[in-house]
C-alpha positions as CSV (number, residue, x, y, z in Angstrom):
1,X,7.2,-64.6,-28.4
2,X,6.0,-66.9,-25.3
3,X,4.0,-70.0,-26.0
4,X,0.1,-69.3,-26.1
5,X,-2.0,-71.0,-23.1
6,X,-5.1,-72.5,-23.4
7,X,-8.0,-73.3,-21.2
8,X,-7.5,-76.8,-19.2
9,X,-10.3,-78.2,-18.9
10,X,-14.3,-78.4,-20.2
11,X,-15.2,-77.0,-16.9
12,X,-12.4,-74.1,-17.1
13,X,-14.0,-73.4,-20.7
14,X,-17.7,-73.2,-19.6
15,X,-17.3,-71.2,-16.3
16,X,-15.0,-68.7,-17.6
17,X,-17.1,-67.9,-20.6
18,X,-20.1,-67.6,-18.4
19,X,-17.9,-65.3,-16.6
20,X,-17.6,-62.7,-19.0
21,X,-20.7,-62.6,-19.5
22,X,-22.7,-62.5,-16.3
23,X,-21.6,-59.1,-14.9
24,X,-23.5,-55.9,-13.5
25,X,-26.2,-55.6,-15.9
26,X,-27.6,-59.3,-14.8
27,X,-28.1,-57.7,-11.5
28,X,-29.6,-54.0,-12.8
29,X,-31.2,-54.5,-15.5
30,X,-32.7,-58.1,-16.5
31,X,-34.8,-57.8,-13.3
32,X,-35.9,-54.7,-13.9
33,X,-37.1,-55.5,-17.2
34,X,-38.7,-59.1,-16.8
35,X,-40.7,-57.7,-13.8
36,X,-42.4,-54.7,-15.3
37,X,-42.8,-55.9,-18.9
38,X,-45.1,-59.3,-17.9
39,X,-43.0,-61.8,-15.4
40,X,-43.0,-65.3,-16.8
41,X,-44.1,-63.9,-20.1
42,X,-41.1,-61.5,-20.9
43,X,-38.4,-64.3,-19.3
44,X,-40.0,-67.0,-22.0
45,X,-39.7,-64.1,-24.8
46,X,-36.1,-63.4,-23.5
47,X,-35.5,-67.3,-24.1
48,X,-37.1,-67.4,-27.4
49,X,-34.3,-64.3,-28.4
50,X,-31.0,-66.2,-26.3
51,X,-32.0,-68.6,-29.2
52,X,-32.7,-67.1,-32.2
53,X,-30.1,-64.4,-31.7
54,X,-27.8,-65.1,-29.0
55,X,-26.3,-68.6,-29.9
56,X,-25.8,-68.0,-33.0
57,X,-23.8,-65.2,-32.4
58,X,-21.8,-66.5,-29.7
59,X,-20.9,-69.4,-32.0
60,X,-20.2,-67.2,-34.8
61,X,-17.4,-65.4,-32.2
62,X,-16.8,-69.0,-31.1
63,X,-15.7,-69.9,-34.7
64,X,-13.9,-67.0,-35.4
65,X,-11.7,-67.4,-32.3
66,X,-10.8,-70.7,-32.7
67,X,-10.0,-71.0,-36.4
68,X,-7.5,-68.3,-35.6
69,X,-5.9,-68.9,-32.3
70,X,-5.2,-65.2,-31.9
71,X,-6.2,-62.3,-30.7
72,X,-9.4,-60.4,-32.2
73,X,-7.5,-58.5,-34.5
74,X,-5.2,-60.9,-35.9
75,X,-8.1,-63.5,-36.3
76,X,-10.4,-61.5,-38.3
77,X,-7.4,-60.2,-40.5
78,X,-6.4,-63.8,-41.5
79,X,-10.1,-65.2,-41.9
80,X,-10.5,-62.0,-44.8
81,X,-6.9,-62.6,-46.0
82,X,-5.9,-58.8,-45.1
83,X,-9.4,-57.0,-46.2
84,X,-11.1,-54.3,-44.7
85,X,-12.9,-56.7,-42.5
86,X,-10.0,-56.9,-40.3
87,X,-11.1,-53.4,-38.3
88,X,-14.1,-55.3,-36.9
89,X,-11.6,-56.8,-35.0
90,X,-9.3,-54.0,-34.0
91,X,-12.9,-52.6,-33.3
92,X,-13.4,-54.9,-30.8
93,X,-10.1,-54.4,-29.1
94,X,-11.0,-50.6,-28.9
95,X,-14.4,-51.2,-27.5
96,X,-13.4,-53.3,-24.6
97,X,-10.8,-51.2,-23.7
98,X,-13.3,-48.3,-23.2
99,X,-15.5,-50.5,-21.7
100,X,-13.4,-51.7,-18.9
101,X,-12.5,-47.7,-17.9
102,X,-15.7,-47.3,-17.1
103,X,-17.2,-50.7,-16.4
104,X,-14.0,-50.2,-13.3
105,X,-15.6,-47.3,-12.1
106,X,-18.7,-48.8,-11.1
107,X,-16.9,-52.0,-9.8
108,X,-15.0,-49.5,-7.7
109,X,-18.1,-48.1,-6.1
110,X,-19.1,-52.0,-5.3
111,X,-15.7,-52.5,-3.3
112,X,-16.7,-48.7,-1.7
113,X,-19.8,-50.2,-0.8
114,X,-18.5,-53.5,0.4
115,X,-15.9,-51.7,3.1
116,X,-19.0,-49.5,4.0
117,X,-20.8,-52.6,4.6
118,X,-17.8,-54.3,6.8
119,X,-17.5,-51.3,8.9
120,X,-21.0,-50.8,9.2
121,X,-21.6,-47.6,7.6
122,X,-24.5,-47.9,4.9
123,X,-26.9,-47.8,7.9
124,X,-29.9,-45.2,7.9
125,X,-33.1,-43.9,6.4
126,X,-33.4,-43.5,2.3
127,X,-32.0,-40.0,2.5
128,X,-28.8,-40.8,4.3
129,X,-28.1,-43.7,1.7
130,X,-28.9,-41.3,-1.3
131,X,-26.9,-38.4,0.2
132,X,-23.5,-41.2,0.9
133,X,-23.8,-42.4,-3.0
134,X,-23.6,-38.5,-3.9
135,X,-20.7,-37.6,-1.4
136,X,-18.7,-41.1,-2.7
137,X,-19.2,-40.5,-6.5
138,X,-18.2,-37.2,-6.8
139,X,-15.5,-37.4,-4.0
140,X,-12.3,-36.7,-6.3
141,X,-10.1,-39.2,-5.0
142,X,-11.8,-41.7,-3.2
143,X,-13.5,-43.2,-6.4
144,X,-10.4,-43.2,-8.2
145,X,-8.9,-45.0,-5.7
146,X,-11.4,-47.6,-5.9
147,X,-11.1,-47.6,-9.5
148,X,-7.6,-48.6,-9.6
149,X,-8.0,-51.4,-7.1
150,X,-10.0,-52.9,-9.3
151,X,-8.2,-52.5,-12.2
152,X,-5.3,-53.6,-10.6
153,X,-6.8,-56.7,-8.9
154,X,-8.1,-57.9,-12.5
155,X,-4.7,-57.3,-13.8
156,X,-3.4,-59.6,-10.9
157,X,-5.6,-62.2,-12.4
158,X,-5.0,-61.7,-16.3
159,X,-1.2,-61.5,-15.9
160,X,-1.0,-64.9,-14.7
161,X,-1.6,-66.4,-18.2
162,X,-5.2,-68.4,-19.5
163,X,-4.8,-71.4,-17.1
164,X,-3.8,-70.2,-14.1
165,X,-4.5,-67.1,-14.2
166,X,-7.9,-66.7,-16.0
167,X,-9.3,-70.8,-16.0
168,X,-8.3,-71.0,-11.9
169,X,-10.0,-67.4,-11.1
170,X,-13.3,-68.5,-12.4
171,X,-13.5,-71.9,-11.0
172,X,-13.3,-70.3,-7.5
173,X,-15.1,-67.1,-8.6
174,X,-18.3,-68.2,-10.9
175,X,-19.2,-71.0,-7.9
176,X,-18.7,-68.6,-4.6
177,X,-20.7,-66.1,-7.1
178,X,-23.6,-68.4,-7.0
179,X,-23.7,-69.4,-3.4
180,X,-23.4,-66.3,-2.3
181,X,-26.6,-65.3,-4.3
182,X,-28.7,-68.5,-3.6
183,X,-27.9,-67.1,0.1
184,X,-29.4,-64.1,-0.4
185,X,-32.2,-65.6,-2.3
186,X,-33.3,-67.5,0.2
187,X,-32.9,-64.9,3.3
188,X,-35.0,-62.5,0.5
189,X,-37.8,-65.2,-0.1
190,X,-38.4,-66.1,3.5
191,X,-39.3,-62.1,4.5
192,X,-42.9,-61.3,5.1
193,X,-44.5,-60.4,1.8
194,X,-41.8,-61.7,0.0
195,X,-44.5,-63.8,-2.1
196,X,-45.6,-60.6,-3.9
197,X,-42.3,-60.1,-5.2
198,X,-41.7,-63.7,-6.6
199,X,-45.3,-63.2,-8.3
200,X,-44.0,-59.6,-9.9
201,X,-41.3,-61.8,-11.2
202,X,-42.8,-65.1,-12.0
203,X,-46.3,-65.1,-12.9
204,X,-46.9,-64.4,-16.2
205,X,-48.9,-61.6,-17.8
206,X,-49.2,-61.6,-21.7
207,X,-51.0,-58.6,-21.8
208,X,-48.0,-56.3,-21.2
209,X,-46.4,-57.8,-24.4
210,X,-46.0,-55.4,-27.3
211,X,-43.6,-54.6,-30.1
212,X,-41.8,-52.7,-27.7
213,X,-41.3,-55.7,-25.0
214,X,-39.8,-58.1,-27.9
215,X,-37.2,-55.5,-29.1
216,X,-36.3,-54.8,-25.1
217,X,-36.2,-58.9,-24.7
218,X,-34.0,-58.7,-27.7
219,X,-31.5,-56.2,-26.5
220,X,-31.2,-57.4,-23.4
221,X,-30.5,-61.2,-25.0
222,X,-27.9,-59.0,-27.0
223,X,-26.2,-57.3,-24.2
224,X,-26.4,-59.9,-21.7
225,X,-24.3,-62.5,-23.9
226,X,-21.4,-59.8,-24.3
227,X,-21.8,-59.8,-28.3
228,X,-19.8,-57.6,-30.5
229,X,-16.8,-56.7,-28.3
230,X,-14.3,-59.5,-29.1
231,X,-14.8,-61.2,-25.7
232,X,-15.7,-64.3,-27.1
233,X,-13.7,-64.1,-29.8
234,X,-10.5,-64.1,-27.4
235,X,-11.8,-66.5,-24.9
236,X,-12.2,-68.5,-28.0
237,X,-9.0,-68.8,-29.3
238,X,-7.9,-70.6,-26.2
239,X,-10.5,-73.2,-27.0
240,X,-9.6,-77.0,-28.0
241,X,-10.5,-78.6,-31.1
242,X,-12.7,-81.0,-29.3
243,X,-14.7,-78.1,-27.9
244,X,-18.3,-78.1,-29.0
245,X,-18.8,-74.9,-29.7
246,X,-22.7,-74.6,-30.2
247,X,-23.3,-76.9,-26.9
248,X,-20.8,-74.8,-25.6
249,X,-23.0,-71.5,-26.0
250,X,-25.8,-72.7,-25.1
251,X,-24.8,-73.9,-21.6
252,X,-23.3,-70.5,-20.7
253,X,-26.3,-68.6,-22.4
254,X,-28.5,-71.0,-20.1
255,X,-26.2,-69.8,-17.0
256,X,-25.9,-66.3,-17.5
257,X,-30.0,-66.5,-17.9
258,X,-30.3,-68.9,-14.3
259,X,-27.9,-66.0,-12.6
260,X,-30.1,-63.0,-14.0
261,X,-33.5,-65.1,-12.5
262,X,-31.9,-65.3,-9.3
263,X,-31.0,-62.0,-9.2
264,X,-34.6,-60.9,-9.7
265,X,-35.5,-63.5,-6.6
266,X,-33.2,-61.7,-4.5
267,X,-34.4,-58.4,-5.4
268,X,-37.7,-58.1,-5.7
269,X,-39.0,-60.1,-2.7
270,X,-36.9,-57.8,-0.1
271,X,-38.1,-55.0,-2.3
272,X,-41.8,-56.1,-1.9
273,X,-41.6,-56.9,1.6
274,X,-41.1,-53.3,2.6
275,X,-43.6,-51.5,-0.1
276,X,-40.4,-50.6,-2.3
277,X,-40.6,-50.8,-6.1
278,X,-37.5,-51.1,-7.5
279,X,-36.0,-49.2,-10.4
280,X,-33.0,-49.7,-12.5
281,X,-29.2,-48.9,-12.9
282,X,-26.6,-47.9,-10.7
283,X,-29.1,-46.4,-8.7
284,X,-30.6,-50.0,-7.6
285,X,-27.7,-51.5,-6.1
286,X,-26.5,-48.1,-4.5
287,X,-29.2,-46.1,-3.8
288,X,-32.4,-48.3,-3.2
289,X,-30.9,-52.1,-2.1
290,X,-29.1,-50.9,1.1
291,X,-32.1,-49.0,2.1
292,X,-34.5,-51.8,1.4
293,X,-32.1,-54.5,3.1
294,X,-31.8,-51.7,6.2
295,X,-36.1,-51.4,6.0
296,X,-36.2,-55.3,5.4
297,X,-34.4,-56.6,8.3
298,X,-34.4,-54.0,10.7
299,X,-36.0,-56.2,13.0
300,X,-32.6,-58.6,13.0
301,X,-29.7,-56.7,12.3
302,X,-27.3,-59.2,12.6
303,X,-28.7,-60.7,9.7
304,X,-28.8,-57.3,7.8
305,X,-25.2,-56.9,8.6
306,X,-24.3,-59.7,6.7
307,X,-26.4,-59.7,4.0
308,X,-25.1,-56.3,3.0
309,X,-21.7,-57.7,3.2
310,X,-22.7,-60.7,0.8
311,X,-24.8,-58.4,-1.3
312,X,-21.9,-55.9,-2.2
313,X,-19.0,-59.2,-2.4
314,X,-21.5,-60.9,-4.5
315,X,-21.6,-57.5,-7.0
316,X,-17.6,-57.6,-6.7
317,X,-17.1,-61.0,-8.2
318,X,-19.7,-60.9,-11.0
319,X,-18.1,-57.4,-12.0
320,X,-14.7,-59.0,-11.4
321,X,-15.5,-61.9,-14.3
322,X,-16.6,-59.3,-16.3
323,X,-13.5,-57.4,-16.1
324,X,-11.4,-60.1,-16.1
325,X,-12.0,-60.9,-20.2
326,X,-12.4,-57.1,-21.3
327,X,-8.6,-57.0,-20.1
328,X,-7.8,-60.2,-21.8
329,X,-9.2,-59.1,-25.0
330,X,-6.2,-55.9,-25.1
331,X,-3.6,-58.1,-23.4
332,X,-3.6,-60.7,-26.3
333,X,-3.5,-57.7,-28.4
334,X,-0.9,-56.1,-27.4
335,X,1.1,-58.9,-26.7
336,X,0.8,-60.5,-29.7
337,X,0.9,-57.5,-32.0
338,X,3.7,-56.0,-30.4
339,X,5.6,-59.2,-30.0
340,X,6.3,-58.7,-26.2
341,X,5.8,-60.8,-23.4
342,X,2.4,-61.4,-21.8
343,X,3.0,-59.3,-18.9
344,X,4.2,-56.0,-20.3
345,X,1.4,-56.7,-22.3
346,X,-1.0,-57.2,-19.7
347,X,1.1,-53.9,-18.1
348,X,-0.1,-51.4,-21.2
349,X,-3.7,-52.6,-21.1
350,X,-3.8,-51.8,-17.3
351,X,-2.3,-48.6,-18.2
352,X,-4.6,-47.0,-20.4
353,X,-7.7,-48.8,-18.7
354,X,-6.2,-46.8,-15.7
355,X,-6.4,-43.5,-17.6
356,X,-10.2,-43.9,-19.0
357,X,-11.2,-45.2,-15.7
358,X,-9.6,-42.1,-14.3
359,X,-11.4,-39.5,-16.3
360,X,-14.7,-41.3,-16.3
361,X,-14.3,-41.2,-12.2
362,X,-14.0,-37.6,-12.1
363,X,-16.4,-37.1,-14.7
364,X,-18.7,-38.1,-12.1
365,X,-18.9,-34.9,-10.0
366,X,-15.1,-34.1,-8.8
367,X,-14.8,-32.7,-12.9
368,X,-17.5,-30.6,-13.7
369,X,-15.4,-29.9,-17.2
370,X,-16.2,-33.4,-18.4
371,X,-18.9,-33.2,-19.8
372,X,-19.8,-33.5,-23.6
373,X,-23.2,-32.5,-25.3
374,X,-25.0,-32.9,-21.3
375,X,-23.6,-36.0,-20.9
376,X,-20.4,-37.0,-18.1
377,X,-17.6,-38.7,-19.7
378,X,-18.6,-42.2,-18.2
379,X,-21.7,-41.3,-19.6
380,X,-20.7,-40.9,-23.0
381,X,-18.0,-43.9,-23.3
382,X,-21.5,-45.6,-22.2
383,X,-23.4,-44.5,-25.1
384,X,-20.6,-44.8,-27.8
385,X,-19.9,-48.4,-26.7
386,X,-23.5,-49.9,-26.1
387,X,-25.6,-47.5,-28.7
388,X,-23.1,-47.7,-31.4
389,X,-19.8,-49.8,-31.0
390,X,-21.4,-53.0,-29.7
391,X,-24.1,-53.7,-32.3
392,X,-21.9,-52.5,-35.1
393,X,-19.3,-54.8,-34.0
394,X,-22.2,-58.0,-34.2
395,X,-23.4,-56.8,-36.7
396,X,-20.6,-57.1,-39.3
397,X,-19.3,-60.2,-37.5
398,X,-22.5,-61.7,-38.4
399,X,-22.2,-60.1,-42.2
400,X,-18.3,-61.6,-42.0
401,X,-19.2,-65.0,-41.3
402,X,-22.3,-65.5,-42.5
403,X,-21.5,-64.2,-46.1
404,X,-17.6,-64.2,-46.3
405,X,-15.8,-66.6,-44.6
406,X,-15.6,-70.1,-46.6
407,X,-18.9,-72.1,-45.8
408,X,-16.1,-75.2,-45.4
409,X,-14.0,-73.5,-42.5
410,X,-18.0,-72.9,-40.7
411,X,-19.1,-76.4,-40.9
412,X,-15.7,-77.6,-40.1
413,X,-15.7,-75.6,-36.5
414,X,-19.4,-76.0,-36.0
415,X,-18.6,-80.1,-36.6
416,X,-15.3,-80.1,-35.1
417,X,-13.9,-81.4,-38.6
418,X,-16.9,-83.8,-39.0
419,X,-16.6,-85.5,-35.4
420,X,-19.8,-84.1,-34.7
421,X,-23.2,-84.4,-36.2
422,X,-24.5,-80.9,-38.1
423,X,-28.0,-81.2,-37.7
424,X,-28.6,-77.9,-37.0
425,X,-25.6,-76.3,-39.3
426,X,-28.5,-75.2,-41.9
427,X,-30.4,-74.0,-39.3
428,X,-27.2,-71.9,-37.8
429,X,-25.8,-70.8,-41.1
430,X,-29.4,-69.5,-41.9
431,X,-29.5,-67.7,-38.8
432,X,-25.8,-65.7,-39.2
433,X,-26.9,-64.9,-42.5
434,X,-30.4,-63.3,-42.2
435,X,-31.8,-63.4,-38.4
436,X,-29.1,-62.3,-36.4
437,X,-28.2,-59.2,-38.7
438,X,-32.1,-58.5,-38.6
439,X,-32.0,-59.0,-35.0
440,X,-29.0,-56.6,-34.3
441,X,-30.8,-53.7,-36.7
442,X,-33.9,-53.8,-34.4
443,X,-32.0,-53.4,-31.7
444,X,-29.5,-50.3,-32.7
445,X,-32.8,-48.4,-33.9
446,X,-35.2,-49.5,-31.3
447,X,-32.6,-47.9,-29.2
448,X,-32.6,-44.5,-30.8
449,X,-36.6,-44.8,-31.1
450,X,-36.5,-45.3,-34.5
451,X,-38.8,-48.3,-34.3
């Protein structure tokens, strides 16, 4: 078997990472949330939770990764010496394959979008952009199309190796991903009326904070950070023992939190400025955006024109990141289990990524057969993964580490074999064991309205 790679560079470690983790739900979703559930007040909650819950797990997949220097599956089956424990990680593996079949899907409609954009086709009042989102998604081969692209183009990137395939994608990809959006933040800020929007955002309103806020803040710290699907776990693996894992985190929590704020800066003041509120979901960036960026800068076209064409590139990359370490995660799998080379590896993960994605495209409209108790197949490889896969999968890697791997081989990664200072190794070690696990609970029966 080939030689593992390894990430390069500090730099290499930090932006890749925060890769995987900013993605589409940055854009959707944390807006979304932090404006209607008190501004200010919901972002410093959401901060509070990146902390209490976030870190500590990333570290905890950090740790895991590392000590092993294998894929998911193999490293949690030589921490537990052969145990059960080992199908949290083949758990993992299953999870992001499902996830990237249907994540690709979506990241299809964003190149869709982007051509439209090019060739000038997303222009029109609200019910021509709603009935071209309807037409596209349930088109049966033009979505598929799209799909594959995408899954082919991260597959271009993956098969290449960690350093210069994976490291070198995301020093060009994570830096043009955040121009592009300060861009657009700053042609959003500058319309007329744009200051309402910033206040939705900004100012903060306590008074809107309930039991129901914290457990949303939670979740979203949960699912933002890419916990429980063996991401981390992989990326991980390629770290050096001089990484520090827990400084580590907490820059790329800090990131992926900066990119979410800006994407609530470049939403809601265009949004504002034309008397739109904005809503959530795939239905934001497809439905909604292009008419508000159509209503918002009627009056200069040009400028429209381009910032739709930014808009829909910007939604590319940050899906592209994402996709980039869900295919990792499968490729070191199958690679290493299989004892092949990395790129028939990389060749079988593409492969049955392709085939989900496939199904979950047509489940969209072309299919009407697809569906399973009401819900489209994309919607229900949706639900298994985020409902039930995802927190499962945290939740026993926090149960793993916190209770059953050797306190010694912890402290050792968390210190970097005593190079570092553990000042805060109690504090961690606490957390894994009793917070996090707490944490994760709340949030799998918050989401079935349990709590």
């Amino acid at each position: 078997m080939e030689t593992r790679g390894n990430f390069g560079s500090k730099l290499g470690v930090i932006l890749a990472t925060a890769g995987s983790a900013v993605g589409l739900g940055n854009i959707w979703r944390f807006p979304y949330m932090a404006g209607h559930n008190g501004g200010a007040a919901f972002i410093l909650i959401y901060l509070g939770c990146i902390f209490l819950l976030g870190i500590p797990g990333m570290v905890s997949e950090f740790i895991i990764g590392r000590h092993s220097s294998s894929n998911a599956a193999r490293a949690y089956r030589n921490l537990s010496g052969g145990k059960p424990w080992a199908v949290v990680g083949y758990m993992g593996v299953f999870t992001s394959m499902i996830i990237l079949g249907f994540y690709a899907v979506v990241a299809g409609w964003c190149l869709q979008y982007l051509y439209a954009s090019v060739a000038g086709q997303l222009g029109g009042d609200s019910a021509f952009v709603q009935t071209y989102f309807k037409e596209f998604s349930s088109h049966p081969l033009r979505p598929v199309f799209w799909t594959v692209v995408f899954i082919l183009i991260t597959h271009g990137v993956v098969v290449n190796g960690v350093r210069n395939g994976i490291e070198r994608a995301s020093k060009l990809l994570m830096p043009t991903l955040f121009v592009l959006l300060v861009v657009i933040v700053v042609a959003s800020c500058l319309l007329p009326g744009a200051s309402q929007g910033i206040e939705f955002l900004l100012k903060p309103d306590f008074g809107k904070v309930d039991q129901s806020v914290l457990l949303e803040a939670l979740g979203q710290a949960f699912f933002s950070l890419s916990l429980g699907t063996a991401c981390l776990c992989t990326y991980a693996s390629y770290f050096s023992r001089q990484t520090n894992l827990a400084r580590s985190a907490i820059q790329i929590a800090l990131i992926d939190t900066l990119i979410a704020i800006l994407a609530g800066l470049m939403i809601f003041p265009a949004a504002f400025s034309v008397g739109v509120s904005p809503d959530s979901g795939p239905s934001l960036i497809f439905i909604t955006l292009p008419n508000v960026f159509n209503r918002a800068f009627a009056s200069m076209p040009l400028v429209g024109y381009i910032i739709s064409i930014l808009f829909y590139a910007l939604l590319a990359l940050a899906a592209l990141t994402s996709t980039i370490s869900m295919h990792e995660i499968g490729t070191a799998f199958f690679y290493e289990e299989l004892h092949i080379n990395r790129k028939r590896g990389a060749w079988i993960e593409t492969a049955v990524c392709v085939i989900i994605g496939i199904f979950c495209s047509l489940s969209c409209g072309a299919v009407d057969r697809l569906v399973f108790f009401g819900r489209s197949f994309l919607d229900c490889c949706d639900y298994l993964t985020a409902q039930i896969l995802l927190p499962l999968g945290a939740f026993l890697t926090c149960i793993f580490l916190g209770w059953f791997v050797p306190r010694k081989v912890v402290l050792d990664e968390f210190t970097n074999w005593g190079t570092l200072r553990g000042t805060f190794f109690h504090v961690y070690l606490f957390a894994v064991r009793f917070v996090c696990p707490l944490c994760i609970l709340s949030v799998f029966l918050h989401q079935f309205g349990i709590i």
